[in-house]
MIMAR-545042 format. One record per residue (C-alpha): residue number from 1; residue in one letter; x, y, z. Coordinates in pm, 1 decimal. Layout:
N
node k: NUM; r: A; X: X; Y: Y; Z: Z .
...
This chain:
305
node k: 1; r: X; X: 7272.5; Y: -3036.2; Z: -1804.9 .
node k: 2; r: X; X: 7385.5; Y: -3139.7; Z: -1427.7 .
node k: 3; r: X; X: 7587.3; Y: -3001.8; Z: -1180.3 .
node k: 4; r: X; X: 7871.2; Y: -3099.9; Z: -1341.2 .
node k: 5; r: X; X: 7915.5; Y: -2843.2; Z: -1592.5 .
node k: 6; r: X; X: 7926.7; Y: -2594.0; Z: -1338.9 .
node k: 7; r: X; X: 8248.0; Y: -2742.4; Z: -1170.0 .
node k: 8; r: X; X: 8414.3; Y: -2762.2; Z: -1496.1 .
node k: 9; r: X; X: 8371.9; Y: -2446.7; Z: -1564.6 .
node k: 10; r: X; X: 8558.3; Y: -2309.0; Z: -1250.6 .
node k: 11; r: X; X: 8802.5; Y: -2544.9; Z: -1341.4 .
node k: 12; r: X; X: 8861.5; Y: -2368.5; Z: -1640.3 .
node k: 13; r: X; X: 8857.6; Y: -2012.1; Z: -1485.9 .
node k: 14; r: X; X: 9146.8; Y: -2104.8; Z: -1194.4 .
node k: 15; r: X; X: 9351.3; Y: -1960.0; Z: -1560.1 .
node k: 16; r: X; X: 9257.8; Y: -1615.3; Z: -1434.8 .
node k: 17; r: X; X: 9160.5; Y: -1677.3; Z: -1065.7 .
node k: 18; r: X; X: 9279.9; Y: -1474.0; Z: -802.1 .
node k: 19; r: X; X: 9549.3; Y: -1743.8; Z: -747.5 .
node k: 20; r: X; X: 9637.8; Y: -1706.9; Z: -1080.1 .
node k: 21; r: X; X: 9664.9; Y: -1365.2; Z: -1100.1 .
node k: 22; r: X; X: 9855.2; Y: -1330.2; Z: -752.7 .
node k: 23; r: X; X: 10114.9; Y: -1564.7; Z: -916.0 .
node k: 24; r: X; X: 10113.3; Y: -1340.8; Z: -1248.7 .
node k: 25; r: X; X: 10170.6; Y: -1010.5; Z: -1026.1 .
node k: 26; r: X; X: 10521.8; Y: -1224.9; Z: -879.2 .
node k: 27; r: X; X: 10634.3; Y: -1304.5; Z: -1190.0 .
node k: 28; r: X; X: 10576.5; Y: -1041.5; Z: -1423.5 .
node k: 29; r: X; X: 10853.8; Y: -809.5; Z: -1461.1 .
node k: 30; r: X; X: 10823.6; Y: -520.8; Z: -1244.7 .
node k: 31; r: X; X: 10842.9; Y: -241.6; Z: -1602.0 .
node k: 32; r: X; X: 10557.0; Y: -470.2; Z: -1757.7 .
node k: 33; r: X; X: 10216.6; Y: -227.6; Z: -1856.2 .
node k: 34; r: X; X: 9993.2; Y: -222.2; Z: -1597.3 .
node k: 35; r: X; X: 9694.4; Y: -433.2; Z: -1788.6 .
node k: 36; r: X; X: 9320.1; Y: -425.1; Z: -1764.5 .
node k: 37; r: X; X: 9212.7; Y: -679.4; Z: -1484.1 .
node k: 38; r: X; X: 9024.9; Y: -991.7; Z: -1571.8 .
node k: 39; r: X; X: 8612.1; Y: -983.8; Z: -1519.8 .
node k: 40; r: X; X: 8473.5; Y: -1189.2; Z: -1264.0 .
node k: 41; r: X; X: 8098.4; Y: -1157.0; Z: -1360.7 .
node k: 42; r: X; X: 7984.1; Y: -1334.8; Z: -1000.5 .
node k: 43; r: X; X: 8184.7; Y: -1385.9; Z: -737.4 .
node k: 44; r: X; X: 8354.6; Y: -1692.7; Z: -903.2 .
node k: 45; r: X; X: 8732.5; Y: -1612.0; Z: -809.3 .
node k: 46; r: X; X: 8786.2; Y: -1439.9; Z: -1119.9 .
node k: 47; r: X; X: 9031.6; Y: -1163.7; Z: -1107.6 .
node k: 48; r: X; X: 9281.2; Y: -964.7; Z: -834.0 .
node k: 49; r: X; X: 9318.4; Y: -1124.0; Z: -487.1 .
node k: 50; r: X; X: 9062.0; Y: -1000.3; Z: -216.9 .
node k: 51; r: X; X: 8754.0; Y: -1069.0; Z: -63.8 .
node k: 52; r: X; X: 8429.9; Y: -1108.2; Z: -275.5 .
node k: 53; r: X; X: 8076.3; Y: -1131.6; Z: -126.7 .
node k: 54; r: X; X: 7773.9; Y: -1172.9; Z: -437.9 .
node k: 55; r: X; X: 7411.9; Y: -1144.3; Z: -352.8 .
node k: 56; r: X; X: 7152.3; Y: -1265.1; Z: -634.7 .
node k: 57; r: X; X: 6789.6; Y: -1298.1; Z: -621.6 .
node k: 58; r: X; X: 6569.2; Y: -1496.5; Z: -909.3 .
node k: 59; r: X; X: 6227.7; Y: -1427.8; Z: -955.0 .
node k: 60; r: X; X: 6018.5; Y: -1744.6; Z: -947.6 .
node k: 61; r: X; X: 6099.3; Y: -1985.6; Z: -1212.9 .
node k: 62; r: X; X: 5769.9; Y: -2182.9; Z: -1329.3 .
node k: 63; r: X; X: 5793.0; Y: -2546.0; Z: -1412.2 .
node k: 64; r: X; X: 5733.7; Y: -2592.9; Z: -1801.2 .
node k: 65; r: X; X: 5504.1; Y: -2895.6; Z: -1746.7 .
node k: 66; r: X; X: 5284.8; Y: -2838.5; Z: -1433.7 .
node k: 67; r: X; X: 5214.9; Y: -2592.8; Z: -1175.9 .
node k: 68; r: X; X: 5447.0; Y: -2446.1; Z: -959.4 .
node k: 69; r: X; X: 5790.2; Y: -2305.0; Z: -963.3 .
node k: 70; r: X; X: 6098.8; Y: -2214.7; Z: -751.2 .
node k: 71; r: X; X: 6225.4; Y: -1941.0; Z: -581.2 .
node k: 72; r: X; X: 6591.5; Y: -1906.0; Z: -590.5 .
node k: 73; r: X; X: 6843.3; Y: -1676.0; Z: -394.6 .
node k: 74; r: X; X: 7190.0; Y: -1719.4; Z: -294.6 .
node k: 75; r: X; X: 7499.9; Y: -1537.8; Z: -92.8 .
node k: 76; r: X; X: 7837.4; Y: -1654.4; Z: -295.8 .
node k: 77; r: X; X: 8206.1; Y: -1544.5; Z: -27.4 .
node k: 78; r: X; X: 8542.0; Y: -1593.4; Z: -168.0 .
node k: 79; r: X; X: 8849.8; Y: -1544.0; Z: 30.8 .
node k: 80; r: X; X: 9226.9; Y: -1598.1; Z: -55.5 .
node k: 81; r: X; X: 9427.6; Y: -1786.9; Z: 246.8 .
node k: 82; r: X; X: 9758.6; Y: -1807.7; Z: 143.4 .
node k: 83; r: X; X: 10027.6; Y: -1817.7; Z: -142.1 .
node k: 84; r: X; X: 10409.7; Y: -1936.8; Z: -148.6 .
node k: 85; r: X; X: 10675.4; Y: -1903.3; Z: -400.0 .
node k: 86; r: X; X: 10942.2; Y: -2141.3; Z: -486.2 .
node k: 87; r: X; X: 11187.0; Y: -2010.1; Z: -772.1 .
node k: 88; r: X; X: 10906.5; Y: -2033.6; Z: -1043.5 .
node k: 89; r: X; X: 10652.6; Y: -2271.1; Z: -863.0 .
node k: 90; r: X; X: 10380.5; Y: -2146.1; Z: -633.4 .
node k: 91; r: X; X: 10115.0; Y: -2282.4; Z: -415.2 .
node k: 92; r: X; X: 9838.1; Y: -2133.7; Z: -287.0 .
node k: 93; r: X; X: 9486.6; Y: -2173.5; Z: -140.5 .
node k: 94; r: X; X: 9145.0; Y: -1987.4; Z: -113.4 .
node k: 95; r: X; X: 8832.0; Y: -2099.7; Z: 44.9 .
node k: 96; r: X; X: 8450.6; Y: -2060.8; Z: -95.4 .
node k: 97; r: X; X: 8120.2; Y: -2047.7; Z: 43.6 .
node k: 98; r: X; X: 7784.0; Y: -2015.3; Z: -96.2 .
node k: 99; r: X; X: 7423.2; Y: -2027.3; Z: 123.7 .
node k: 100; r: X; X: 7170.5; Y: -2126.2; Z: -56.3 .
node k: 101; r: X; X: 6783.8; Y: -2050.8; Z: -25.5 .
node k: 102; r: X; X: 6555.1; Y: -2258.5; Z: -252.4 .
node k: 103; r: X; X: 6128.0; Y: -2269.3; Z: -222.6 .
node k: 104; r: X; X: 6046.9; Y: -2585.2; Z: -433.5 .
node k: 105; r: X; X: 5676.5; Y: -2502.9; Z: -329.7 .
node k: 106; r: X; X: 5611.3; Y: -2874.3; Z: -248.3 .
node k: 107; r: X; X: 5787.4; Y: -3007.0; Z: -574.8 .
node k: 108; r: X; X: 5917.8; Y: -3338.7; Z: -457.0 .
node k: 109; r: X; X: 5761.9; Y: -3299.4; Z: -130.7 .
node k: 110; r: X; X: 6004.4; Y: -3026.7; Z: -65.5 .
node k: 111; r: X; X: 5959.6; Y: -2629.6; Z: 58.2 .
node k: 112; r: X; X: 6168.7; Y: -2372.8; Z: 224.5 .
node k: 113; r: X; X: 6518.7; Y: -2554.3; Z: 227.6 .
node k: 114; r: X; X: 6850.4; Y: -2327.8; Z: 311.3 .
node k: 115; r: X; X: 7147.0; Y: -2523.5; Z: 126.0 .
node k: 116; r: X; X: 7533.0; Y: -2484.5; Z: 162.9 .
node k: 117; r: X; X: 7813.5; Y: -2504.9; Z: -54.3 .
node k: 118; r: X; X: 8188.3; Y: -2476.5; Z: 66.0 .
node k: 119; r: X; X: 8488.3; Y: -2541.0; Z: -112.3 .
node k: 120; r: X; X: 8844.7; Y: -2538.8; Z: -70.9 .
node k: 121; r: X; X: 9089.3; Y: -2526.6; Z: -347.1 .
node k: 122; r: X; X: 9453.1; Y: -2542.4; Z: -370.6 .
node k: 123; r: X; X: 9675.7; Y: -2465.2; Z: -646.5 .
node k: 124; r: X; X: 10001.1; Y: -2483.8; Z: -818.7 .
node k: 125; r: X; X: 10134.2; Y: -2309.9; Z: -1094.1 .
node k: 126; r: X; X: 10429.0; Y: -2324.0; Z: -1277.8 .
node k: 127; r: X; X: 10608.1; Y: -2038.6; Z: -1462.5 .
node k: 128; r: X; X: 10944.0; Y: -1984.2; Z: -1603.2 .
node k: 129; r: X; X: 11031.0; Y: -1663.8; Z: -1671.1 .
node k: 130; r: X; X: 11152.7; Y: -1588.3; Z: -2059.2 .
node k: 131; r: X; X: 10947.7; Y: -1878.7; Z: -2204.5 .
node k: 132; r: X; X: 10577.4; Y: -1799.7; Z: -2292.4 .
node k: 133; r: X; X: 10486.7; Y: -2134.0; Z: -2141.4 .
node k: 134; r: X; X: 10342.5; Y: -2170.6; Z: -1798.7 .
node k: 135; r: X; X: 10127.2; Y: -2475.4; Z: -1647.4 .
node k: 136; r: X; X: 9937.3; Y: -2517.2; Z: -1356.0 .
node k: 137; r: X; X: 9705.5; Y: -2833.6; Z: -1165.6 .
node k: 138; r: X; X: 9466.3; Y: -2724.6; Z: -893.4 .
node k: 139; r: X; X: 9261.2; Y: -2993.4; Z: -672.1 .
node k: 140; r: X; X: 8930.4; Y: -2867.7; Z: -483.4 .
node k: 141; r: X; X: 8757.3; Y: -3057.4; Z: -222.8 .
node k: 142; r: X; X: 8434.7; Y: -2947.6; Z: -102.3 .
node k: 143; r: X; X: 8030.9; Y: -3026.9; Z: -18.3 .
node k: 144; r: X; X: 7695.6; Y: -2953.3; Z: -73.8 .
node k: 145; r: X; X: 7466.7; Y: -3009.4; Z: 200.7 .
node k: 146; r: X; X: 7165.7; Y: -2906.2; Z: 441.1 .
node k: 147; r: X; X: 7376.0; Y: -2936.3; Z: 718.1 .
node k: 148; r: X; X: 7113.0; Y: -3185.4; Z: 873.0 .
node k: 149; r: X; X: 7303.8; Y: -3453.8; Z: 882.1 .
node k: 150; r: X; X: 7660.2; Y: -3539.5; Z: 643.2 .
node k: 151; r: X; X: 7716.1; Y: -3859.6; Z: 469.5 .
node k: 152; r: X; X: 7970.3; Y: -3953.2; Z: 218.5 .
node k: 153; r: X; X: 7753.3; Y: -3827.9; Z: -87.7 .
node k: 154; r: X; X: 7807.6; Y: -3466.9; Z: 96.3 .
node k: 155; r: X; X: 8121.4; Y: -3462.4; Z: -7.6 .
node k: 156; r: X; X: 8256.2; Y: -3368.1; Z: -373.4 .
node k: 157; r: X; X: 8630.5; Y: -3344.2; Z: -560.4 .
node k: 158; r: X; X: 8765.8; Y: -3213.0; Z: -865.0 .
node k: 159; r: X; X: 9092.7; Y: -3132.0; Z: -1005.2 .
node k: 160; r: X; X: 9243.4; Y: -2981.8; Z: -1307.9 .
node k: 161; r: X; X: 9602.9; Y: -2980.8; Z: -1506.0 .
node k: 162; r: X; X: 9602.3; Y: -2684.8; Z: -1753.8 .
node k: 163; r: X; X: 9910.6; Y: -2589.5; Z: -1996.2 .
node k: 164; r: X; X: 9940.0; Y: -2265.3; Z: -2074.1 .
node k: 165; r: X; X: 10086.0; Y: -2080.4; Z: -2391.5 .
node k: 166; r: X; X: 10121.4; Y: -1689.9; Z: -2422.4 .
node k: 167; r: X; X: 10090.6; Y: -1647.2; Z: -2785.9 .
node k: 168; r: X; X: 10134.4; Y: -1284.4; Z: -2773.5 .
node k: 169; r: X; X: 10050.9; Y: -959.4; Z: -2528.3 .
node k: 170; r: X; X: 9680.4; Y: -984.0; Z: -2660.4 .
node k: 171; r: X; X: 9608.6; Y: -1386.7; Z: -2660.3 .
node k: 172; r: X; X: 9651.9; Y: -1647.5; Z: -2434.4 .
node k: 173; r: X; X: 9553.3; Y: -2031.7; Z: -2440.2 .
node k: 174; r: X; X: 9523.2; Y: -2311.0; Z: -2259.3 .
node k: 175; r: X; X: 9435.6; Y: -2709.0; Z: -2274.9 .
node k: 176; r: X; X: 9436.2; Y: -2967.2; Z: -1991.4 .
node k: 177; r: X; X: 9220.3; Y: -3220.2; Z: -1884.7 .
node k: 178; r: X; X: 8961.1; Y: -3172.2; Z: -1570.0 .
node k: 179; r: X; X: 8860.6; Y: -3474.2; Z: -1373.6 .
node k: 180; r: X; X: 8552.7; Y: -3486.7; Z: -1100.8 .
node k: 181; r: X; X: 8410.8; Y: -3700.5; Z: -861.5 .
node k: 182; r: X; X: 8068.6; Y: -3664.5; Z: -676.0 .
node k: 183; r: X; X: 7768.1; Y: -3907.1; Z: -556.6 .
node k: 184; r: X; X: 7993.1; Y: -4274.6; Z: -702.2 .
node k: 185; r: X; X: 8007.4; Y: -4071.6; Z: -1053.0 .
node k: 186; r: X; X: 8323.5; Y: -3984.5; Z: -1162.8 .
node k: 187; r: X; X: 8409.4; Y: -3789.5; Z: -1507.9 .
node k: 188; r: X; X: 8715.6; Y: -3673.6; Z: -1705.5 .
node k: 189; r: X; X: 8685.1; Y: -3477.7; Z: -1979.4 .
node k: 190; r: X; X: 8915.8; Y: -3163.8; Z: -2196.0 .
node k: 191; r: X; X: 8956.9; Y: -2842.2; Z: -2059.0 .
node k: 192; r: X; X: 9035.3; Y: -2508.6; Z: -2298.8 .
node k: 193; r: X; X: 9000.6; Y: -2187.5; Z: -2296.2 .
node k: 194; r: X; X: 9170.3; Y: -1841.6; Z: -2402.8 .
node k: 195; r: X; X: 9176.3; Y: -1442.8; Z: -2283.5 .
node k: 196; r: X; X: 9238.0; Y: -1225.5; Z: -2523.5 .
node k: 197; r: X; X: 9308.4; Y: -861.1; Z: -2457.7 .
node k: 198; r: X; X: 9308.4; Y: -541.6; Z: -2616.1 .
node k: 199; r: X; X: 9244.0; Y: -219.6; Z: -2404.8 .
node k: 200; r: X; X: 8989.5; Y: -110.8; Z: -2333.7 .
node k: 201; r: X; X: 8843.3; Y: -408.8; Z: -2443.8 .
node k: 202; r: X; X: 8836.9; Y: -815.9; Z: -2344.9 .
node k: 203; r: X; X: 8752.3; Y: -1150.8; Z: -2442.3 .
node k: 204; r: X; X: 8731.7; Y: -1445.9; Z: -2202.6 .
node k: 205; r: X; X: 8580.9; Y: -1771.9; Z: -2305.3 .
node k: 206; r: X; X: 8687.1; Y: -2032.7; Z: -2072.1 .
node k: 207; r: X; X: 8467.1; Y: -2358.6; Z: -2068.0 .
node k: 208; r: X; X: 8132.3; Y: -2257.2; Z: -2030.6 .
node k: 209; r: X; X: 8188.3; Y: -1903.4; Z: -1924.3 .
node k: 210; r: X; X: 8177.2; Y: -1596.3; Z: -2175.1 .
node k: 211; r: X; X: 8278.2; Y: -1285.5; Z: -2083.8 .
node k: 212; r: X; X: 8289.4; Y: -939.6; Z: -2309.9 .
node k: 213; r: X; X: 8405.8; Y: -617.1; Z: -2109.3 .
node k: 214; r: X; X: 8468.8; Y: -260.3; Z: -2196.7 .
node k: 215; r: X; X: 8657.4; Y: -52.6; Z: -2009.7 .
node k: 216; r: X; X: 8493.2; Y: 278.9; Z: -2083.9 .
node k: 217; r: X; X: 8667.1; Y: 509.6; Z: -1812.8 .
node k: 218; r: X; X: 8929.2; Y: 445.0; Z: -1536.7 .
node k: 219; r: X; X: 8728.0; Y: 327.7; Z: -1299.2 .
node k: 220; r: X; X: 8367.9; Y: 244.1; Z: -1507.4 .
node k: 221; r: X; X: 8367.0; Y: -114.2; Z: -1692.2 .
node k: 222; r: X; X: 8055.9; Y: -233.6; Z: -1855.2 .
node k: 223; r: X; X: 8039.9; Y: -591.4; Z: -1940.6 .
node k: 224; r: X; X: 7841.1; Y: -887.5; Z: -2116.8 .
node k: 225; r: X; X: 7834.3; Y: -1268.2; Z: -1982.2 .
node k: 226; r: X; X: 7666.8; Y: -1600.3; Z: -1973.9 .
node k: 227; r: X; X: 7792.3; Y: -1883.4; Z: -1679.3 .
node k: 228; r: X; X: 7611.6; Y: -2148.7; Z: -1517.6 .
node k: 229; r: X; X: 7417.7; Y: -2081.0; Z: -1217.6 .
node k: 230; r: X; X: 7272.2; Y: -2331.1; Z: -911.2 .
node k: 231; r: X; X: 7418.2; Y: -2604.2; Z: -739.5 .
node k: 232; r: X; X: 7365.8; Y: -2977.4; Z: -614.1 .
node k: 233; r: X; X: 7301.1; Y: -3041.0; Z: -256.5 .
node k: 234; r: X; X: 7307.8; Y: -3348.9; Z: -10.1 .
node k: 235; r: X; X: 6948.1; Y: -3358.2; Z: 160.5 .
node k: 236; r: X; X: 6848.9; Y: -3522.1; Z: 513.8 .
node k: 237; r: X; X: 6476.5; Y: -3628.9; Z: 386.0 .
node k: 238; r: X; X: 6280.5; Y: -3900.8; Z: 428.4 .
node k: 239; r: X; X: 6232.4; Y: -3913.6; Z: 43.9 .
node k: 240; r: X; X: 6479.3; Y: -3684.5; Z: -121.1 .
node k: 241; r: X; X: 6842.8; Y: -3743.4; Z: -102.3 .
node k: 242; r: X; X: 6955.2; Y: -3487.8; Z: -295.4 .
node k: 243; r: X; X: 6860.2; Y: -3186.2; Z: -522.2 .
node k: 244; r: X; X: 7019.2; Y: -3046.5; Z: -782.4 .
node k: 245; r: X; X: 6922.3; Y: -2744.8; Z: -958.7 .
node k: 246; r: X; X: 7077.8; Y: -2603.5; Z: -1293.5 .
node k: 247; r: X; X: 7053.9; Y: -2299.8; Z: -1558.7 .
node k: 248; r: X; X: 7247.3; Y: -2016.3; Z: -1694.8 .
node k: 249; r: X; X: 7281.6; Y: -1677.2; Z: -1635.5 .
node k: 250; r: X; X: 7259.8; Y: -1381.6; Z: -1881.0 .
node k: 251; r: X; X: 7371.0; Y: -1090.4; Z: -1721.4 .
node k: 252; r: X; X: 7474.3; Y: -718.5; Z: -1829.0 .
node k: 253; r: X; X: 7657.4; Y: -566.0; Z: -1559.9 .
node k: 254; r: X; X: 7810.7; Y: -209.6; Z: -1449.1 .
node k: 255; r: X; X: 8106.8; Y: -258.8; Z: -1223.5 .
node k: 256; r: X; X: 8255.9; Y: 84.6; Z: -1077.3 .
node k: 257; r: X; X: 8564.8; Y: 85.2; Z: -859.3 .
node k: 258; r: X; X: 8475.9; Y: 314.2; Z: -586.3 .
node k: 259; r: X; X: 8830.5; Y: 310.6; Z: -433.6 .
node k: 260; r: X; X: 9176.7; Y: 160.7; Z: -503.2 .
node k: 261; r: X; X: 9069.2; Y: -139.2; Z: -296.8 .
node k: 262; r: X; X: 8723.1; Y: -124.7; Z: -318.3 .
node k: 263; r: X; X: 8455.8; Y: -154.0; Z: -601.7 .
node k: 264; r: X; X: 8100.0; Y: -228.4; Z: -649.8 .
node k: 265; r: X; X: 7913.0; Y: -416.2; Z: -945.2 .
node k: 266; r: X; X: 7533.7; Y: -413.6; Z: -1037.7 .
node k: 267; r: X; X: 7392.6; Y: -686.8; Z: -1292.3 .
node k: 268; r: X; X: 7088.9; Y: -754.1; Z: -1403.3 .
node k: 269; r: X; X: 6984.1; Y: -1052.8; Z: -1652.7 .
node k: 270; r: X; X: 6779.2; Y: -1360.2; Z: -1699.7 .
node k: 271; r: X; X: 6802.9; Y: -1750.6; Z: -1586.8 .
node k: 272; r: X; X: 6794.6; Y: -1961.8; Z: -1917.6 .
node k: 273; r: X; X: 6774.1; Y: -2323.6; Z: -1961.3 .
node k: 274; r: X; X: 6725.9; Y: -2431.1; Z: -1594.6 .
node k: 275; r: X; X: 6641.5; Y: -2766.0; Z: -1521.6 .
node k: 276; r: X; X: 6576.1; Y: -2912.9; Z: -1087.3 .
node k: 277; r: X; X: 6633.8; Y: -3252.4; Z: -1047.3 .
node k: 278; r: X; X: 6548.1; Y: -3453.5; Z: -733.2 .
node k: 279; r: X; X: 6706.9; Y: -3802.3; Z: -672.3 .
node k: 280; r: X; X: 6665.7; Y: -4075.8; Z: -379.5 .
node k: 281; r: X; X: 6919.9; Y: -4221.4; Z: -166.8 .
node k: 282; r: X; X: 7048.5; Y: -4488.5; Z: -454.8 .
node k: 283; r: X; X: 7068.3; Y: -4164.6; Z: -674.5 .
node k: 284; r: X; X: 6784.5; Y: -4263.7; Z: -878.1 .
node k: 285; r: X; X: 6607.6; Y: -3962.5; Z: -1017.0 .
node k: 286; r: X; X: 6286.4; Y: -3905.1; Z: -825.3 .
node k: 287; r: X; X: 6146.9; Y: -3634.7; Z: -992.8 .
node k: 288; r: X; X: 6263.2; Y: -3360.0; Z: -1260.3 .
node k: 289; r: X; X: 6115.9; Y: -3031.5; Z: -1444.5 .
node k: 290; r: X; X: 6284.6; Y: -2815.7; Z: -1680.1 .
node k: 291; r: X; X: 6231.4; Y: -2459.8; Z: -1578.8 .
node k: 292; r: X; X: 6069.1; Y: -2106.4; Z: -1761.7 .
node k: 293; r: X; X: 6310.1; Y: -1805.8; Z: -1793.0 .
node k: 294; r: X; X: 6289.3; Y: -1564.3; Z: -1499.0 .
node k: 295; r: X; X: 6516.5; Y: -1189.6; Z: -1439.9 .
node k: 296; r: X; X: 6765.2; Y: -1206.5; Z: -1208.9 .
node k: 297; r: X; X: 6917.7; Y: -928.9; Z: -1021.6 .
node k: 298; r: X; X: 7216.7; Y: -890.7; Z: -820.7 .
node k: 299; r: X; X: 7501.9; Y: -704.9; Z: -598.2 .
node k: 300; r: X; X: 7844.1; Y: -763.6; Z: -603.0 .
node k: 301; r: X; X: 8068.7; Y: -598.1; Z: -346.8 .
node k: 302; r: X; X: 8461.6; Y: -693.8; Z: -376.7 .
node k: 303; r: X; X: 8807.6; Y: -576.0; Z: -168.2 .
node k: 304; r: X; X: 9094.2; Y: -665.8; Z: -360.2 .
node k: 305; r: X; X: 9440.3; Y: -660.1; Z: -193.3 .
């Protein structure tokens, strides 16, 4: 599994991103049901527009075939910039940052190495009122880096065009295509997904990422998901170009809203199927392990608007 998958996967959740959910709020009907909000399980830009900071920390995941391990943390931001509406278009943007701290433990030559991530997206939705058809196309420039030094391979792009059909209150679904291009590859490949929604529960499967939620009391929703988890990162090193690191996360998590603006969310799970991959400067793979389950826990603090 690379990087890739991970991409794609926020590709398909800009359906319920904070973007998408701002442009729902303007063109929903001002007597419409006030409905439960869509999960964001870690900081992905899942649900209302606000400000999202995630903290995780992964115990040390051993190598399957030989000694050693990696020690895994990370700091995920998200924060909406701006939105404008034409008649029933709208454009908006948000801006993403992740920081990175990885111990390879002299995998690769490697050790302590702090990594960043930053992304911008932009996106544009379309929605006519009285039809239950809507589409939307997003395109999100960004890079993964050290920071030591950037180069072209620093620098990554994806994009997204997603029709969208309301099949009733409860169910909604959506096809597209998602396209990607980082370090010369390029991919494109289908994109679907639905929601489906019946207080106080909800169902969103969306690429890779599952989510199952409960709303047990007004402000108390427990919930159940799986989504990929790492990165890929553009190294200054004499031997290693760049790293990438993959896996899933398993999480079960208690989200309380502590305010009207404010709430908190506590999760607690286990890194599956994770895989580190090291390649040179002619992106030839220098070294790879596939990596031993390890818990996870994490903090998730968000302000929506």
């Amino acid at each position: 599994m690379k990087i890739t998958i991970l991409f794609l996967s926020l590709g398909f959740c800009s359906l319920s991103s904070p973007l998408f959910a701002k442009s729902e709020e303007i063109l929903q009907p001002p007597t419409r049901e006030k409905r439960m909000g869509i999960i964001d399980p870690a900081a992905f830009g899942l649900g209302q527009p606000g400000f999202v900071a995630d903290v995780t920390m992964v115990d040390t995941q051993d190598f399957e075939n030989q000694p050693g391990g990696i020690d895994f943390r990370e700091l995920r931001t998200i924060a909406p910039l701006a939105a404008k509406k034409w008649g029933d278009f709208l454009i908006a943007g948000s801006i993403g940052y992740m920081l990175t701290g990885a111990d390879f433990q002299g995998f690769g030559g490697l050790q302590e190495e702090t990594l960043h991530t930053l992304e911008a997206q932009i996106t544009m939705l379309w929605r006519p009122e009285g039809t239950p058809w809507s589409a939307m196309a997003f395109f999100t420039p960004g890079l993964g880096t050290d920071f030591s030094g950037i180069s072209a391979d620093d620098f990554e792009f994806s994009g997204l065009g997603l029709i969208n059909y309301r099949v009733s209150e409860e169910l909604s679904l959506a096809g597209g295509v998602f396209g990607r291009y980082a370090a010369d590859e390029s991919m494109i490949v289908p994109a679907l997904g639905f929601i489906w929604q019946r207080e106080p529960f909800i169902v969103q499967l969306m690429g890779p990422f599952a989510v199952i939620g409960w709303q047990a009391t007004e402000r108390l929703t427990l919930s159940l998901s799986a989504y990929p988890s790492g990165g890929a990162w553009d190294l200054d090193d004499s031997v290693v170009n760049r790293a990438e690191i993959n896996g899933w996360q398993t999480a079960a998590s208690v989200i309380y809203q502590l305010t009207d603006h404010l709430t908190l969310s506590l999760r607690g799970g286990f890194n599956i199927a994770g895989e580190v991959e090291l390649l040179d400067a002619d992106h030839r793979v220098i070294d790879a392990e596939d990596l031993e389950m390890a818990p996870f826990g994490a903090v998730n603090l968000r302000y929506s608007f």
